[in-house]
DRENDRENTOR-241199 format. One record per residue (C-alpha): residue in one letter; x, y, z. Coordinates in steps of 0.5 Angstrom, whole numbers, always signed. Example, Ala and Ser with C-alpha at 12.3 -4.5 7.8 and 13.67 -1.06 7.14 Angstrom:
REM DRENDRENTOR-241199
  tipa      X      Y      Z
     a    +25     -9    +16
     s    +27     -2    +14
***
This chain:
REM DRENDRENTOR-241199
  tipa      X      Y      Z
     x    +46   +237   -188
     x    +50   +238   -194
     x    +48   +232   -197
     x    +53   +232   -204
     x    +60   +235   -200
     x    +59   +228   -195
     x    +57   +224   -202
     x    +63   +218   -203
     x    +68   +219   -209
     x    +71   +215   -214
     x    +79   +215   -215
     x    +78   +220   -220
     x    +75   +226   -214
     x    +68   +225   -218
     x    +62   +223   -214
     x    +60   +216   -213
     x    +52   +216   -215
     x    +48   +213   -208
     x    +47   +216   -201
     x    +51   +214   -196
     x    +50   +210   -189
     x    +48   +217   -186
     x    +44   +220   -192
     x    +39   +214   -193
     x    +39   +214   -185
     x    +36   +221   -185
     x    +32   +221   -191
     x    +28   +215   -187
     x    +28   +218   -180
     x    +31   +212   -178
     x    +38   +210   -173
     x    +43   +207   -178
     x    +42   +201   -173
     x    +35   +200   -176
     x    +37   +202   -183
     x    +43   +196   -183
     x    +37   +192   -180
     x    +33   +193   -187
     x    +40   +191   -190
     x    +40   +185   -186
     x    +33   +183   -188
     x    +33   +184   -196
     x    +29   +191   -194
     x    +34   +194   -197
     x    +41   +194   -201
     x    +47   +197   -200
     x    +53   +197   -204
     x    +60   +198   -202
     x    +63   +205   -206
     x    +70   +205   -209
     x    +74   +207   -203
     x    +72   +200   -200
     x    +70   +202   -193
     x    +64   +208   -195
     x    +56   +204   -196
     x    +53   +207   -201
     x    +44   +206   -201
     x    +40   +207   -208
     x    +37   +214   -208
     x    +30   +211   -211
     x    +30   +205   -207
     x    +30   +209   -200
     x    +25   +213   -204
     x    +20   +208   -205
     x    +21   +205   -197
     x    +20   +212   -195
     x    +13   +212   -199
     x    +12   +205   -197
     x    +13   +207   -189
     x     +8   +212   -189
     x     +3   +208   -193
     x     -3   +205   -188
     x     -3   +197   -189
     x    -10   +194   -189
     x     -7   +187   -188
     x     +2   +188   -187
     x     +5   +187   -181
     x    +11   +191   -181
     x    +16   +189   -176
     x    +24   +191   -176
     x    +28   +187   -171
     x    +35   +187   -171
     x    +40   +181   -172
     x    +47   +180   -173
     x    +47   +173   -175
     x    +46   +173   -182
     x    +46   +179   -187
     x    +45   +179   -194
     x    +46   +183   -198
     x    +49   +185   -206
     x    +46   +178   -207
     x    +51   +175   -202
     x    +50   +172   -195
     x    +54   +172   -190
     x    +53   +169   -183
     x    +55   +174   -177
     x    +62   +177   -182
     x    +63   +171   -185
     x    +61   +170   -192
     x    +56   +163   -194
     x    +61   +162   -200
     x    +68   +161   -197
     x    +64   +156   -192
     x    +61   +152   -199
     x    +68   +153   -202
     x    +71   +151   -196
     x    +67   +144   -195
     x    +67   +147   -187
     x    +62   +141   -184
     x    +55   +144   -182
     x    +56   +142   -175
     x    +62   +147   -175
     x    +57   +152   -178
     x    +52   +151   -172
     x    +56   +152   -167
     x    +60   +158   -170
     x    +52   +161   -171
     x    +51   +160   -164
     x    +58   +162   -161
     x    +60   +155   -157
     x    +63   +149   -159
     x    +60   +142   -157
     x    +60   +134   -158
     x    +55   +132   -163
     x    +51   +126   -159
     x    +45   +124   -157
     x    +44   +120   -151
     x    +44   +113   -151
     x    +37   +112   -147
     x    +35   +118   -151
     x    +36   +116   -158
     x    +33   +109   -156
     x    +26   +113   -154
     x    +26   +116   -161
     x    +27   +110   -165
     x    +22   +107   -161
     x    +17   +112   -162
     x    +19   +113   -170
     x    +18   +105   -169
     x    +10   +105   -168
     x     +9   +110   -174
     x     +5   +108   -180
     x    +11   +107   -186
     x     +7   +114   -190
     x     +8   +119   -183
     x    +10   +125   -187
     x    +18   +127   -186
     x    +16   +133   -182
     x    +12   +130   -177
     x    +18   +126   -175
     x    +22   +132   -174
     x    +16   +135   -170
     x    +16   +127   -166
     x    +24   +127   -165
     x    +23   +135   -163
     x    +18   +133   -158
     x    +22   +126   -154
     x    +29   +130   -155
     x    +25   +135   -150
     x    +22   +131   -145
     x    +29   +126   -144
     x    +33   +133   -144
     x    +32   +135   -136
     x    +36   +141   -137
     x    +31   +143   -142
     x    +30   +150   -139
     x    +37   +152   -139
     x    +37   +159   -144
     x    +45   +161   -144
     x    +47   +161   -151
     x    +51   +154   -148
     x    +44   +151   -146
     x    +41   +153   -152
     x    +46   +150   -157
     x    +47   +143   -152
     x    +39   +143   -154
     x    +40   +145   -161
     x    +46   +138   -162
     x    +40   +134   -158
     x    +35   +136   -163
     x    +38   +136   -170
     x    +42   +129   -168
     x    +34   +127   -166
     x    +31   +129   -173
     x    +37   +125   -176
     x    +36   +119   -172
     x    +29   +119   -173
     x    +29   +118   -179
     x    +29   +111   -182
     x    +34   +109   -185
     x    +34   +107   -193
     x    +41   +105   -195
     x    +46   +102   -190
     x    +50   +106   -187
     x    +58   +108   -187
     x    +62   +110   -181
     x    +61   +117   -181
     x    +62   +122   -176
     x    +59   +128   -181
     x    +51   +130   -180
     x    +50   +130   -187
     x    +53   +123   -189
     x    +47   +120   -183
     x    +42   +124   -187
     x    +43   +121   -194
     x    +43   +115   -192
     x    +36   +117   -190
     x    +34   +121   -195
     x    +37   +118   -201
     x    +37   +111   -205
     x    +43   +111   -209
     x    +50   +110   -206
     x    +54   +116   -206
     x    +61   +119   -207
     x    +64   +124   -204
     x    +62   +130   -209
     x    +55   +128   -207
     x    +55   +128   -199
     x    +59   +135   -200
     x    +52   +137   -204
     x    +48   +135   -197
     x    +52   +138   -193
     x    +53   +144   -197
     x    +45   +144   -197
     x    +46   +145   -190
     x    +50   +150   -189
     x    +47   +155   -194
     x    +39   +154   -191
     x    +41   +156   -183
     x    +39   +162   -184
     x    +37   +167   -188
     x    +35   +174   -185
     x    +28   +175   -182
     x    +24   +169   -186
     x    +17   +168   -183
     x    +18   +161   -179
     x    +25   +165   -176
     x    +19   +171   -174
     x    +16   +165   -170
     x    +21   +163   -167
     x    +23   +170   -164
     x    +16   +171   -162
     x    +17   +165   -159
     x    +23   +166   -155
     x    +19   +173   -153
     x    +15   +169   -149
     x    +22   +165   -146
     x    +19   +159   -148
     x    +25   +154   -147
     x    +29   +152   -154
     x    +25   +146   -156
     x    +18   +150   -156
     x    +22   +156   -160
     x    +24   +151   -165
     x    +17   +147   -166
     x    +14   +154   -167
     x    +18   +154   -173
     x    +17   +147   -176
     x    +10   +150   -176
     x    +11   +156   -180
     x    +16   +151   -184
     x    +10   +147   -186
     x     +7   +151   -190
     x     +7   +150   -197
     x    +10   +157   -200
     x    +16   +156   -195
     x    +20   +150   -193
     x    +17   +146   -198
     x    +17   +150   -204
     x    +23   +146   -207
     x    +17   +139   -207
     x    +14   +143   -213
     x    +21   +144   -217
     x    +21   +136   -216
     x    +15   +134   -219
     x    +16   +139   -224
     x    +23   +135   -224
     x    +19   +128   -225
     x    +14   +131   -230
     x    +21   +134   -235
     x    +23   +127   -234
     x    +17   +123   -237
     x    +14   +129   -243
     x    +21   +133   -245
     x    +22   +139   -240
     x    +19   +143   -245
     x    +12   +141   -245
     x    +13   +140   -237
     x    +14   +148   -236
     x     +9   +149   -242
     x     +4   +144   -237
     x     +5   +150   -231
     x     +4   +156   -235
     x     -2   +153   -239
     x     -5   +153   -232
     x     -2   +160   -231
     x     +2   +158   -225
     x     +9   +161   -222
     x    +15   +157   -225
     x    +18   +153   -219
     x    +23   +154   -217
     x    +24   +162   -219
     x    +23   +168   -217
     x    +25   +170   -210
     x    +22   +176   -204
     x    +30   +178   -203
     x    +35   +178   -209
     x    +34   +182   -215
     x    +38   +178   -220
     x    +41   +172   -217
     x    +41   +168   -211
     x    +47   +166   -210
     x    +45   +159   -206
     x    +43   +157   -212
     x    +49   +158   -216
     x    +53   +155   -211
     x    +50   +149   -211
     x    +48   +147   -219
     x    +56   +148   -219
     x    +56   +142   -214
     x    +51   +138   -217
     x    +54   +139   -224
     x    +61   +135   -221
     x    +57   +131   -216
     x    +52   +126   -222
     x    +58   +128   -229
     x    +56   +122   -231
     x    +49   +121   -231
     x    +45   +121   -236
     x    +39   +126   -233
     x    +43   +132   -232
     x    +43   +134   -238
     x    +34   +135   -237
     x    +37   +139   -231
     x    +41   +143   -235
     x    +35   +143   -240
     x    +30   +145   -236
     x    +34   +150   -232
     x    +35   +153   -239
     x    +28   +154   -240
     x    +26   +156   -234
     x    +32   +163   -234
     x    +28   +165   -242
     x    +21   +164   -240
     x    +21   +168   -233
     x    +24   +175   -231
     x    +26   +172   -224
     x    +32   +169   -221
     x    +33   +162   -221
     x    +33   +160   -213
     x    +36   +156   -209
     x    +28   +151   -208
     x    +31   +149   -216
     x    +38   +147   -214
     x    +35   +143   -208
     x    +29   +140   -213
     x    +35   +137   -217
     x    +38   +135   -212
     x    +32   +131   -209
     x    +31   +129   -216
     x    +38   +127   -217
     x    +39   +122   -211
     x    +33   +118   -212
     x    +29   +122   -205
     x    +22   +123   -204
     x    +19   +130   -206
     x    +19   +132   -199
     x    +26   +131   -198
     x    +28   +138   -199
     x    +23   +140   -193
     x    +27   +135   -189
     x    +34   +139   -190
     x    +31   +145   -189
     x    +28   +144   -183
     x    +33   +141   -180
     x    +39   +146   -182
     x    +34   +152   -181
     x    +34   +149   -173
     x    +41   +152   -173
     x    +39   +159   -175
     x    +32   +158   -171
     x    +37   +158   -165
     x    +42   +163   -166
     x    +36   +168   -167
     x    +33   +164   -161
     x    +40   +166   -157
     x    +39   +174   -160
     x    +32   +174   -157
     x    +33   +171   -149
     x    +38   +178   -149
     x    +31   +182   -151
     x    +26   +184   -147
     x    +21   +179   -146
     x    +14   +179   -150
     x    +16   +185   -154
     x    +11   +183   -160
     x     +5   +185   -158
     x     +1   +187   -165
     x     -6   +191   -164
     x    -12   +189   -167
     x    -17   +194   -171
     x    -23   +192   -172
     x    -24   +189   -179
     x    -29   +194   -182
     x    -35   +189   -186
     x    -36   +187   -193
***
């Protein structure tokens, strides 16, 4: 193959620097399926050539996979499913083609996110007898129940009153996912009187949050939601899928999610970002980052598996919670602990830190951010679980190798 004539060239006739789709492919011995498939998974990155249409691929990039792939793993699971409900790529997200940007800047409700997500539309309801059994569930939990054990509770009766639970069309499954997310809301006590609203995100302040909010402040909660349904292969959607795999039904594919989800290096990684918020607010956020880096800890709130030089959810939500709380007095230590964080480490601010100060700002528990991740990832969970019915069932299969003694 001549690989330099096929290479993409500028407006000036001269050669753009990076393989193309089809060089990369070869180099890795791979489909382009699969290689767009390590694209959607942040294994690799791609950038679009000056003609506006030709993929372009690092060449060192594709080499290091490359050595990686021959590499024999001791302890890594190495797995590439193809998917094409989120990509992300050039530090962007997009939901199937449509990017995550244009949603937030749009304010679209993440009810409409869902249902796009899972290619049908739907009313947004829980049965009345159904949402009587789940209040009166939650009712006999102790006041200190943890908020993901509430979500796993309301999961569990929203699936024993559902009798067509075992439907797996993409709209029995997305009926099942409006049960589900409408159960987590409802399940949760109630900690602000509420307004009339027909948008999730308004419910879920008003059990989230302690302050009265304005209209900027509930764009934030939503576009928290938004941006959280999905974001390629993470491990709780790697649960998911093997779940679906076997055809558990939605409900058993979203509670093997939630516990993935519970893990603190997952969905509760903006929990430490609030403490750290907690702690700036008592000492000075100098001397709080000086705390974590005398004990020789991760930043919270920084660095990032997939993105390289920023996470593009981050940004859009500090933009929201700059105009949503202007005039309070204690986003100028947000500000300032931001700064501190982006001198004192080489890796990106995320979006755990935008979500920390979001909890932070609006007198939420420090689990709260692990609530909205776990009740927006529900809406991802179940357009992968979608994708994986259409597969050929208990396709993961791992093999052991016996562990060699020490």
């Amino acid at each position: 193959m001549r690989e330099h004539d096929d290479q993409a060239r500028a407006d000036d006739g001269s050669r753009e620097p990076g393989l193309t789709a089809e060089q990369a492919a070869t180099r890795l011995g791979v489909k382009k399926a699969t290689l767009y498939a390590y694209v959607s998974r942040g294994v690799l990155h791609r950038r679009v050539a000056m003609d506006g249409r030709t993929s372009l691929f690092d060449e060192a990039e594709i080499d290091a996979l490359r050595r990686r792939s021959r590499r024999v793993s001791s302890g890594e699971l190495a797995t590439v499913i193809s998917s094409g409900v989120s990509e992300i790529s050039d530090d962007r997200l997009r939901y199937g083609t449509i990017d995550v940007a244009d949603l937030v800047a749009g304010d679209t409700d993440f009810e409409a996110v869902a249902d796009a997500l899972w290619g049908t539309d739907g009313d947004w309801f829980l049965g009345l007898d159904a949402r009587d059994r789940v209040l009166r569930v939650q009712a006999g939990f102790p006041d200190s129940t943890p908020p993901l054990d509430r979500l796993r509770a309301s999961v569990a009766v929203a699936s024993a009153t559902d009798e067509l639970r075992h439907d797996r069309t993409a709209a029995g499954v997305a009926a099942a996912g409006r049960r589900m997310i409408a159960a987590m809301v409802d399940g949760l006590p109630l900690r602000i009187t509420p307004e009339p609203s027909t948008r999730l995100a308004d419910g879920l302040w008003d059990r989230l949050a302690t302050i009265e909010p304005d209209p900027m402040q509930l764009r934030a909660v939503n576009a928290t939601l938004v941006m959280l349904a999905d974001h390629g292969l993470a491990t709780s959607t790697y649960a998911v899928r093997v779940a679906a795999s076997t055809r558990a039904d939605p409900y058993g594919a979203v509670t093997a999610g939630l516990g993935a989800l519970g893990g603190p290096l997952h969905g509760a990684a903006s929990r430490r970002v609030h403490r750290l918020f907690e702690r700036a607010a008592e000492t000075g956020p100098a001397k709080a980052v000086g705390e974590f880096l005398a004990r020789d800890e991760v930043l919270p709130g920084t660095g990032h598996a997939v993105y390289r030089t920023r996470d593009p959810r981050h940004a859009m939500l500090w933009s929201l919670l700059l105009d949503g709380w202007i005039d309070d007095p204690r986003l100028e230590t947000a500000r300032e602990l931001r700064m501190i964080l982006g001198d004192r480490t080489d890796g990106v601010i995320n979006i755990d830190f935008s979500v920390g100060a979001l909890t932070w700002l609006s007198g939420m528990d420090p689990e709260a951010g692990e609530v909205m991740f776990a009740i927006a990832r529900t809406a991802g969970w179940l357009a992968h679980t979608i994708e994986e019915y259409d597969e050929e069932p208990l396709r993961f299969r791992a093999r052991a190798r016996r562990r060699r003694s020490t």
